[in-house]
Every structure is written in structure tokens, then in C-alpha cells.
C-alpha positions in Angstrom: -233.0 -101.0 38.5 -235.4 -97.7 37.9 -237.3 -100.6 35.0 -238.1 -102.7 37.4 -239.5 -100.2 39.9 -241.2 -97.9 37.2 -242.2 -101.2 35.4 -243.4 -103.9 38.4 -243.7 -102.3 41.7 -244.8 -98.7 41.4 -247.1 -99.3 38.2 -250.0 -97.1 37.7 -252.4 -99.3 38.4 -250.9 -101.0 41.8 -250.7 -97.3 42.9 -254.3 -96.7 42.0 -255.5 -99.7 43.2 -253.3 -100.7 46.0 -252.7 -97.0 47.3 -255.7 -95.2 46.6 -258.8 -97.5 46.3 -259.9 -95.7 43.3 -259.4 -98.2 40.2 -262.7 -100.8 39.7 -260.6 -103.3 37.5 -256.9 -103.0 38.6 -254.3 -105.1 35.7 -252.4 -107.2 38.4 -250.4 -109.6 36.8 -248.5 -112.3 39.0 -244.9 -112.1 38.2 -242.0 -114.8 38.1 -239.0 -113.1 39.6 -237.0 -115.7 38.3 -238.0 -114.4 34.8 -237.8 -111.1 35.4 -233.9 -111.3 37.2 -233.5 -113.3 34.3 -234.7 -110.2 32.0 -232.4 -107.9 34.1 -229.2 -109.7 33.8 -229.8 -110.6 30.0 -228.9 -107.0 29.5 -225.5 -106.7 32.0 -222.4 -105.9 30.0 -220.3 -108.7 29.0 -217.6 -107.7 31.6 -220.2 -108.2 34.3 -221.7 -111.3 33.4 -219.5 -113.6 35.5 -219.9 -111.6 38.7 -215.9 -111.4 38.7 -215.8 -108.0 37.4 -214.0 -106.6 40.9 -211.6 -109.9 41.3 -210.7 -109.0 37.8 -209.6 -105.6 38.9 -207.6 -106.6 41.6 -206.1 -108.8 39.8 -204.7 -106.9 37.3 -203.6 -104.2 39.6 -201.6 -107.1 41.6 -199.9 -108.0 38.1 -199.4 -104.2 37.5 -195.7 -103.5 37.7 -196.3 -99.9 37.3 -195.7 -97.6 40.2 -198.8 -96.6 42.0 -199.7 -93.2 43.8 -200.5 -93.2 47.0 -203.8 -92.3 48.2 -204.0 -90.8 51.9 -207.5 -90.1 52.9 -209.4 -89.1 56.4 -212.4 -90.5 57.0 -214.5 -88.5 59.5 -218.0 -89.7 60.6 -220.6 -89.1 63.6 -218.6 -86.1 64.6 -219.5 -84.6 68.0 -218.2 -80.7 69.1 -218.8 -80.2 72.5 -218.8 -75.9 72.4 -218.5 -76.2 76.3 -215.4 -78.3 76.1 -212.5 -77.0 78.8 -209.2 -77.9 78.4 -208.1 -79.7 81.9 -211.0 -80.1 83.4 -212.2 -84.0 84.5 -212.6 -86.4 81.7 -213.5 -89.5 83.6 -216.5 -87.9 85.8 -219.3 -89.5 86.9 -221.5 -86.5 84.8 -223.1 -87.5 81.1 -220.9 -85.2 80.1 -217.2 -84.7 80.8 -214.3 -82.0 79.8 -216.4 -79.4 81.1 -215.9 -77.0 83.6 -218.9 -77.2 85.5 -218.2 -80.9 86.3 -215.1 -79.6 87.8 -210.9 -80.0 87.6 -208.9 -83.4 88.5 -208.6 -83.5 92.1 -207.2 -86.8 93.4 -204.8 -89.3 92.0 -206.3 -90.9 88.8 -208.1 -88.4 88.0 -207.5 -87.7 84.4 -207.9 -84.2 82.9 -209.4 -82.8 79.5 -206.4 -82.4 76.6 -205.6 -79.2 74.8 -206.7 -81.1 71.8 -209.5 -83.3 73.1 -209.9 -86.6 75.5 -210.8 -90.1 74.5 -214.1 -90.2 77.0 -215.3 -87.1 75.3 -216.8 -85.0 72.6 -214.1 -83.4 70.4 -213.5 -79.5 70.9 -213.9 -77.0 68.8 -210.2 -76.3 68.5 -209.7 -79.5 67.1 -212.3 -79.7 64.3 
């Protein structure tokens, strides 16, 4: 991949030319992708010529008969700690922001409150990061 960028797209002289202004008599040749996708893949391994590589994989781990470790794993992303979170105060208010105490504590039926641990309709608190 870093060939064909150092080689084709971010040459010196498209980056003079192109980029700057500065070159009289850029060396612009027209290229055929097809050729040069051609010259890429003309160098994959022979286990990745036939685009099956990761079929292959699976299936030889489905014809595996040897016992396999388990692998548990938490995946945690866009992660939001709310440092003003209150523990029973409103979670469904009306507010951008819920679980706090200035937004005030359940007062009629249905009203549901913040958990010790966090609420569904807000941002996590810090306890339970």
C-alpha cells in the first residue's frame, strides 16, 4: 500500500506541481489502475491469492477437534461520566440532562429514579466506571 502512495499519488513532482505551483515541466504520467492493481496483487502471498484466506481459517478451526479457550472480552466505546450524577434523583426528566440533583427527585407515580450504579436514560457515574 505505502508503494503505491509514495510511488503514484504523493510523487515529488504531483506535490510540486499540483501542490505548490513551483515545477515548469511536471512528469505526469497517466496511469492504468488496472495495471497497477495488477502489479500489487502479482506480489500477494500465495495463501492470499484466492481471496479465501479468512474462509480458510474458519474452516479449519470448525474441523479443529481440539479444545478451544475461551475468550471473554468487554468492549467499551463512547463512554460518557456524568461527575454530577446522583443516585435517586429523576431519570426520565424533561431536562438535557437527567440523574442529577438539580433536576430534582421522583415525585409522582412513574417517575423513575437514578440507580446506585447508573440509569439507562443517562450518562454513567463515576462509581461505575
Amino acid at each position: 500500500m505505502y508503494p503505491v502512495v509514495e510511488d503514484y499519488i504523493l510523487s515529488k513532482d504531483r506535490i510540486c506541481n499540483e501542490h505548490f505551483g513551483y515545477c515548469t515541466s511536471p512528469i505526469i504520467e497517466k496511469l492504468d489502475l488496472n495495471q497497477v492493481v495488477d502489479n500489487i496483487l502479482a506480489t500477494k502471498p500465495v495463501a492470499l491469492k484466492n481471496d479465501d484466506y479468512i474462509q480458510n481459517l474458519y474452516d479449519e478451526i470448525a474441523a479443529s477437534t481440539e479444545e478451544r479457550p475461551i475468550l471473554r472480552a468487554l468492549h467499551l466505546s463512547d463512554i460518557h461520566i456524568d461527575m454530577e450524577y446522583a443516585e435517586g434523583s429523576l431519570a426520565n426528566c424533561k431536562e438535557y440532562l437527567c440523574c442529577r440533583a438539580d433536576v430534582g427527585y421522583p415525585k409522582r407515580k412513574g417517575d423513575e429514579a437514578a440507580g446506585e450504579w447508573g440509569s439507562p436514560l443517562c450518562d454513567l457515574p463515576v462509581k461505575t466506571f
